[in-house]
CHARMM-style PDB file with segment names, atoms N, HN, CA, C and O in Angstrom:
ATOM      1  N   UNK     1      86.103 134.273 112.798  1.00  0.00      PROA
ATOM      2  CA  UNK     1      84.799 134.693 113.295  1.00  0.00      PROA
ATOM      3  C   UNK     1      84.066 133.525 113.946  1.00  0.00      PROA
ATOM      4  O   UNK     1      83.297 133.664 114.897  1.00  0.00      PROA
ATOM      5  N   UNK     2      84.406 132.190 113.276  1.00  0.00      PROA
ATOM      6  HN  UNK     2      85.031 132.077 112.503  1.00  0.00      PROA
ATOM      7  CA  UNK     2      83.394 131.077 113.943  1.00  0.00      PROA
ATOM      8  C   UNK     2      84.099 130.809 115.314  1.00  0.00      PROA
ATOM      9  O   UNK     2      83.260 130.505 116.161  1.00  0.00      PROA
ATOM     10  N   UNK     3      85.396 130.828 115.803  1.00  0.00      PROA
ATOM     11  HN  UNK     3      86.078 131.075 115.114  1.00  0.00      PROA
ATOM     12  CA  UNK     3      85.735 130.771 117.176  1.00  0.00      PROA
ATOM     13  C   UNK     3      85.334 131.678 118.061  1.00  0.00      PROA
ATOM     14  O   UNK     3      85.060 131.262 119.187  1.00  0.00      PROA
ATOM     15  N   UNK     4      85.186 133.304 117.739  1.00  0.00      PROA
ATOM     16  HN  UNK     4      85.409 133.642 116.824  1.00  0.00      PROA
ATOM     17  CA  UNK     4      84.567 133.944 118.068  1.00  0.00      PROA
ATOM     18  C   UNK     4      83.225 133.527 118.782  1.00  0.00      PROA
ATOM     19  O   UNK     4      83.190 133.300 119.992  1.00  0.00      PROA
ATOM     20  N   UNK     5      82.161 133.445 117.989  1.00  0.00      PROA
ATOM     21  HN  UNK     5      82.189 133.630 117.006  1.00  0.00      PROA
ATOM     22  CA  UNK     5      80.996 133.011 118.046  1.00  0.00      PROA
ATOM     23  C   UNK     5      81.091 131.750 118.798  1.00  0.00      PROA
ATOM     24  O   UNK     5      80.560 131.720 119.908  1.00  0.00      PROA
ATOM     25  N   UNK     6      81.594 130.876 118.423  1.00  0.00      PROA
ATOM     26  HN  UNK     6      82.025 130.901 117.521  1.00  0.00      PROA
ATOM     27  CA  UNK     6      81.884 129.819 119.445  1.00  0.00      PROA
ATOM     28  C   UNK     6      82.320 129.719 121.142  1.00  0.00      PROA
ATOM     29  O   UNK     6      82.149 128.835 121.982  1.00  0.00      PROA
ATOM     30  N   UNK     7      83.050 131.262 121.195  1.00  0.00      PROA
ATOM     31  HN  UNK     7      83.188 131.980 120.512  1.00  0.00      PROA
ATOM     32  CA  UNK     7      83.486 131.757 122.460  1.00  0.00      PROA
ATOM     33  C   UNK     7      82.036 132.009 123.210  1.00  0.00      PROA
ATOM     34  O   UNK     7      81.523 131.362 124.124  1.00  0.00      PROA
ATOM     35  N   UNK     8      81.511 133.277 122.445  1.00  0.00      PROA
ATOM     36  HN  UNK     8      81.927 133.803 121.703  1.00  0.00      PROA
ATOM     37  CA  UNK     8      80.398 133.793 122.664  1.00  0.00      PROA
ATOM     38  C   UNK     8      79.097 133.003 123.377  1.00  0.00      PROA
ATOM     39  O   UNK     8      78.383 133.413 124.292  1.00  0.00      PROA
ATOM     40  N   UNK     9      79.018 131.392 122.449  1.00  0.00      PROA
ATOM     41  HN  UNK     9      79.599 131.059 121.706  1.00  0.00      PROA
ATOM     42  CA  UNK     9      78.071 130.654 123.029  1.00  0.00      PROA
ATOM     43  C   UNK     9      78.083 129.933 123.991  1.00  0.00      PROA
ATOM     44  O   UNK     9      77.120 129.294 124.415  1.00  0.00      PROA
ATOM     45  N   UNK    10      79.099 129.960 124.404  1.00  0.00      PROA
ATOM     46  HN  UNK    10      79.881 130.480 124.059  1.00  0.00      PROA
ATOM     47  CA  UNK    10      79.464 129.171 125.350  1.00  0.00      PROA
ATOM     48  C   UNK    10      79.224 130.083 126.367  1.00  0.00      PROA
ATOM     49  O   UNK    10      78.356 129.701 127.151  1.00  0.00      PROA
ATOM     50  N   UNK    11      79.784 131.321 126.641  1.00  0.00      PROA
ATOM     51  HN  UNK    11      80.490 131.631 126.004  1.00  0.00      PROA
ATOM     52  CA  UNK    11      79.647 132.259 127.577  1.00  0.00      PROA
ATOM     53  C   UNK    11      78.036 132.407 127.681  1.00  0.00      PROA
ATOM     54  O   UNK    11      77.845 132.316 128.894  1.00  0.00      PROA
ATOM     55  N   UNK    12      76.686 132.599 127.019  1.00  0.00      PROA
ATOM     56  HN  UNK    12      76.841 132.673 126.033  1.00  0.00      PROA
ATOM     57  CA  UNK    12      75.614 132.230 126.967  1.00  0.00      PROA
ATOM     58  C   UNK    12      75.076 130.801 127.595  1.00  0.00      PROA
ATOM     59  O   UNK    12      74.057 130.652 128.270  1.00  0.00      PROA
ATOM     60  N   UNK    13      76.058 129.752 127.182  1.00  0.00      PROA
ATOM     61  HN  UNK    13      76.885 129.873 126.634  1.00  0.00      PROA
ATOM     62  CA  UNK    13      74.916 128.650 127.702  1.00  0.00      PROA
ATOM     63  C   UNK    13      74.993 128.449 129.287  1.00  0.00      PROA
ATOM     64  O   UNK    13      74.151 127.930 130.020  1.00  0.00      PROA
ATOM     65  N   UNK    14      76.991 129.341 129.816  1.00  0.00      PROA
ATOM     66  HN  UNK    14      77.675 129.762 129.221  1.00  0.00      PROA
ATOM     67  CA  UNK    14      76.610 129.298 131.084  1.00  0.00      PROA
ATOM     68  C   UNK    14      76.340 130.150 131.910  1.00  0.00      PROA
ATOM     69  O   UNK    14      76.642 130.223 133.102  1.00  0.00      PROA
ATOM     70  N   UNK    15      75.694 130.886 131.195  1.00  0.00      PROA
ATOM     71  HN  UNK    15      75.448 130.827 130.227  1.00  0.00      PROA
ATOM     72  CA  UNK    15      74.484 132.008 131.307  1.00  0.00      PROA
ATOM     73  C   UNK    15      72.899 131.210 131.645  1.00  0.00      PROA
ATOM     74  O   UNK    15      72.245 131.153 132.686  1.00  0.00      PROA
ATOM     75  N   UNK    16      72.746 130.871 130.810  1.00  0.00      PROA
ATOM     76  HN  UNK    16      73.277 130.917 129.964  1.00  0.00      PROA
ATOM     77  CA  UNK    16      71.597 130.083 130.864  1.00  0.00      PROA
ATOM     78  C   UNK    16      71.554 128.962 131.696  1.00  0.00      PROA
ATOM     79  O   UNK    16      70.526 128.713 132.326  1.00  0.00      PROA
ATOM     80  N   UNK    17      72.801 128.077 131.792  1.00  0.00      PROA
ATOM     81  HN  UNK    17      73.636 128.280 131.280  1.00  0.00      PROA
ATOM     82  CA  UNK    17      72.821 127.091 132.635  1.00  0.00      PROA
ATOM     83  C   UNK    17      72.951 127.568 134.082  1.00  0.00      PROA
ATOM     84  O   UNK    17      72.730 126.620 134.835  1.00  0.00      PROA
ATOM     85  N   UNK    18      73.241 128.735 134.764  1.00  0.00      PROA
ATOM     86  HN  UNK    18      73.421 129.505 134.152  1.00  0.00      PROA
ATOM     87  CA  UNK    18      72.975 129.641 135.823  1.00  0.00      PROA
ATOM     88  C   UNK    18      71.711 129.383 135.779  1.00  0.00      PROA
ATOM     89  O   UNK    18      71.283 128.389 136.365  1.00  0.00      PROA
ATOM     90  N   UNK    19      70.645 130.451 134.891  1.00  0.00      PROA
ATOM     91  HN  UNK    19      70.992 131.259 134.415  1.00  0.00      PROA
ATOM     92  CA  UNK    19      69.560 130.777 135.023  1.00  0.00      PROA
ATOM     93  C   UNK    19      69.095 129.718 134.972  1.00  0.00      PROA
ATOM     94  O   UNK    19      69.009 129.388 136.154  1.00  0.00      PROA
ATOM     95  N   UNK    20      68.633 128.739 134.234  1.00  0.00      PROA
ATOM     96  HN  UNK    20      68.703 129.007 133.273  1.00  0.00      PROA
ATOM     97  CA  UNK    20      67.813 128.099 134.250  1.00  0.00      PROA
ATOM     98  C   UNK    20      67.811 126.274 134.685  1.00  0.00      PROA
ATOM     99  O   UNK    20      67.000 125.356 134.810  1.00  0.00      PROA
ATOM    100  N   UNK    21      69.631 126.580 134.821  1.00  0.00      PROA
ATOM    101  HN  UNK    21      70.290 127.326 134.720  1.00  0.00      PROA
ATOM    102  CA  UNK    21      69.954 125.009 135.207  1.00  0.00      PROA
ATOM    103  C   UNK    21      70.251 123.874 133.592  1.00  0.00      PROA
ATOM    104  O   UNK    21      70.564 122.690 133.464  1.00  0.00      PROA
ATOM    105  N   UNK    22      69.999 124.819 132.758  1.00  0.00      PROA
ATOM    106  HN  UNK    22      69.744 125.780 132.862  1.00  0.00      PROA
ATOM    107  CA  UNK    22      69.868 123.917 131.289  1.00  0.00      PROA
ATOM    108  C   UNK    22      70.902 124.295 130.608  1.00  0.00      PROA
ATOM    109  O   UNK    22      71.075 125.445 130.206  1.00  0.00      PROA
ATOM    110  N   UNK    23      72.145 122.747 130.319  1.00  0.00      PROA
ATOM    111  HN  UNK    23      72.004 121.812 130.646  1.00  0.00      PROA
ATOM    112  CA  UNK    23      72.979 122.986 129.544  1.00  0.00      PROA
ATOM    113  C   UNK    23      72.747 123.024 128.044  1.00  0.00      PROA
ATOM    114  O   UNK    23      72.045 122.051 127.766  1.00  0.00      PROA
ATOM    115  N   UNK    24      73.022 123.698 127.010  1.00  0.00      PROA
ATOM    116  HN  UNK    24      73.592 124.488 127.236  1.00  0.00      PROA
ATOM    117  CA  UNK    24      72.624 123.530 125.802  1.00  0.00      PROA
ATOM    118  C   UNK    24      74.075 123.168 125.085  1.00  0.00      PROA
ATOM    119  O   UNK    24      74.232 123.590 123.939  1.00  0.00      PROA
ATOM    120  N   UNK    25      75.221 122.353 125.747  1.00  0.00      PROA
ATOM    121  HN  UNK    25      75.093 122.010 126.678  1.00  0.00      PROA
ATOM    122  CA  UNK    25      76.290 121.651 125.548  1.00  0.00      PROA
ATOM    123  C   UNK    25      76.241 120.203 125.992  1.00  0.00      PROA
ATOM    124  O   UNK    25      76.650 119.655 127.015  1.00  0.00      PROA
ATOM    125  N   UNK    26      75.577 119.718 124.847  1.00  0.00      PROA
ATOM    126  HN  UNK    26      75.244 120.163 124.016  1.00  0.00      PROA
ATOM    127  CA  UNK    26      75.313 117.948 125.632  1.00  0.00      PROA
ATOM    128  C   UNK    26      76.420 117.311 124.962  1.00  0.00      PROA
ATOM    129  OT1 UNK    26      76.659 116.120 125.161  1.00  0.00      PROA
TER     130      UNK     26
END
């Protein structure tokens, strides 16, 4: 489940890093 979720956030941050230009993978 935690790779899962780990998949998941990643697919989100470059979601966000689209939208907003902000990586939340430093």
């Amino acid at each position: 489940m935690a790779e899962l979720r780990f998949e998941w956030d990643t697919e989100k941050a470059r979601s966000n890093l689209r939208k907003h230009g902000v990586s939340f993978e430093t």
